[in-house]
C-alpha positions as CSV (number, residue, x, y, z in Angstrom):
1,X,-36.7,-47.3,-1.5
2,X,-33.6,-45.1,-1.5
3,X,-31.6,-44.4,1.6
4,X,-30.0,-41.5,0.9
5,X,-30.0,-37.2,2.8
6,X,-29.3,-35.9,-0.8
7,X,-30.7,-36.6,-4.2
8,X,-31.2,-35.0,-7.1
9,X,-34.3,-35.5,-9.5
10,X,-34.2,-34.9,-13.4
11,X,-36.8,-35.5,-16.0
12,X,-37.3,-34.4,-20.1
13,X,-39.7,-31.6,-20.3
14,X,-42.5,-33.1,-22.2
15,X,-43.1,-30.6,-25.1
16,X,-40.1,-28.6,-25.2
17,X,-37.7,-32.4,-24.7
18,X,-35.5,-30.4,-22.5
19,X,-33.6,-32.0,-19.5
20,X,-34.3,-30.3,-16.3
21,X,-32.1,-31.3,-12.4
22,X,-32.8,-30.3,-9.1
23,X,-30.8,-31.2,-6.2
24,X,-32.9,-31.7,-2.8
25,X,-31.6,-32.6,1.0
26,X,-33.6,-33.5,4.1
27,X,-33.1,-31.2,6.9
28,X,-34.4,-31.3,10.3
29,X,-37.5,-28.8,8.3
30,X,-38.0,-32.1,5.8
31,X,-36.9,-31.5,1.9
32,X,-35.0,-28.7,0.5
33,X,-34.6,-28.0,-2.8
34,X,-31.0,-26.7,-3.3
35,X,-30.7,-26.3,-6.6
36,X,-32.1,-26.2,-9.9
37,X,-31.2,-26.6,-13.8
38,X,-32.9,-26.4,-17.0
39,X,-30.7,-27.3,-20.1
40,X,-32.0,-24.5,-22.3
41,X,-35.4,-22.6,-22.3
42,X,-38.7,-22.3,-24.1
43,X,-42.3,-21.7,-23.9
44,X,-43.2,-21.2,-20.4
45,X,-39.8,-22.4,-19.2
46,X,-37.7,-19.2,-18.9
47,X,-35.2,-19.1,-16.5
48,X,-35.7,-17.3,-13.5
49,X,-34.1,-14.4,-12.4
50,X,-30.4,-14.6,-11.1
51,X,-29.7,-18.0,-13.1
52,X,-26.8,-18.4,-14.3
53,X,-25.6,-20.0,-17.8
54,X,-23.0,-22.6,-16.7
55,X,-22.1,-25.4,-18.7
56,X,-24.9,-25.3,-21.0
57,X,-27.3,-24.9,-18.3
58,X,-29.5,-22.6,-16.5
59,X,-28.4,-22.8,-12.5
60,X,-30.5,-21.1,-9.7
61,X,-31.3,-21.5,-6.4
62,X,-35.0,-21.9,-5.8
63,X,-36.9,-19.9,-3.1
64,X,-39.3,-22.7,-2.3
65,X,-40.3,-23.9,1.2
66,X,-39.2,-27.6,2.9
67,X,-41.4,-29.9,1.6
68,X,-43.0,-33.0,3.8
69,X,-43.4,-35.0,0.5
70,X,-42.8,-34.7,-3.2
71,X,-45.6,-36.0,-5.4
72,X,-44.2,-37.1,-8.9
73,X,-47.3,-37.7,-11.3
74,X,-47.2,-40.9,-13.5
75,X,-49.3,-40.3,-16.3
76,X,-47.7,-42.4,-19.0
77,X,-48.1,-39.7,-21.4
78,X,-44.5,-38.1,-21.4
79,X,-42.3,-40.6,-22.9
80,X,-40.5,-40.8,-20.0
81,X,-40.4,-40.6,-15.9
82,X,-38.4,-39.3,-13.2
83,X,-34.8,-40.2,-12.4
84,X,-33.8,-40.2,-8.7
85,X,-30.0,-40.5,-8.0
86,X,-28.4,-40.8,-5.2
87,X,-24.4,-41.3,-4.9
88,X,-24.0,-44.2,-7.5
89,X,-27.4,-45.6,-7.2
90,X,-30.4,-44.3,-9.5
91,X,-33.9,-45.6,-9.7
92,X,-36.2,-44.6,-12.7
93,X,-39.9,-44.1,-11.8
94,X,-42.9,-43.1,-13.1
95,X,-42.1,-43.7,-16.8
96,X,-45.6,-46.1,-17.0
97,X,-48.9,-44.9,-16.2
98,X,-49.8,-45.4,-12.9
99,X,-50.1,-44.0,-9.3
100,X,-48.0,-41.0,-8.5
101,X,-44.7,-41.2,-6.9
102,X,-44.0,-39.9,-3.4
103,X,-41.1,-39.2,-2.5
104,X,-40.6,-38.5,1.6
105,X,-38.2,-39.1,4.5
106,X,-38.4,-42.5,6.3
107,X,-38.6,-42.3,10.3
C-alpha cells in the first residue's frame, strides 16, 4: 500500500528496452493521467502528436479518461515490472509472474 494523491509509474518497454513515465493524480473523477514520457521511440512506440523532445524524452499530455483502477499485468516475461513512486517512497511490482497489479484509491 502507498498513501499518496500523485504518483508516477515507469516501466522498460519489453522489446524496444526503452524507459517509459507517466504521472497520475486522484481527483474527485478517480485517476488522471497527467503526463506521459517515452525515452526514445521505436516500433509501434512513436510519439504522439504535440510531444515534445525535452531532456531526452518524449513529453505529452495524454487525452485519456479518469480511471477507477489501473491493472498492471505481471507476466514474468519482461525482465522487469512496474515502479510506483511516490515523494521519496517507491515500491517495485510485478517483476515476478503472478497476479496483476491494481492500482486504485483507498476510501
Amino acid at each position: 500500500m502507498l498513501a499518496a494523491s500523485a504518483f508516477s509509474l515507469s516501466w522498460t518497454h519489453s522489446v524496444q528496452k526503452t524507459e517509459w513515465r507517466e504521472n497520475w493524480q486522484l481527483t474527485g473523477t478517480g485517476l488522471v493521467l497527467v503526463e506521459a514520457r517515452v525515452k526514445g521511440s521505436g516500433a509501434g512506440m512513436e510519439p504522439p502528436e504535440g510531444s515534445e523532445l525535452i531532456d531526452g524524452w518524449w513529453t505529452y499530455r495524454p487525452k485519456f479518461p479518469a480511471q477507477e483502477t489501473l491493472v498492471l499485468a505481471a507476466s514474468g516475461m519482461t525482465g522487469s515490472g512496474w515502479r510506483i513512486c511516490a515523494g521519496d517512497t517507491c515500491l517495485d511490482v510485478g517483476e515476478q509472474a503472478g497476479d496483476p497489479v491494481e492500482i486504485s484509491a483507498c476510501n
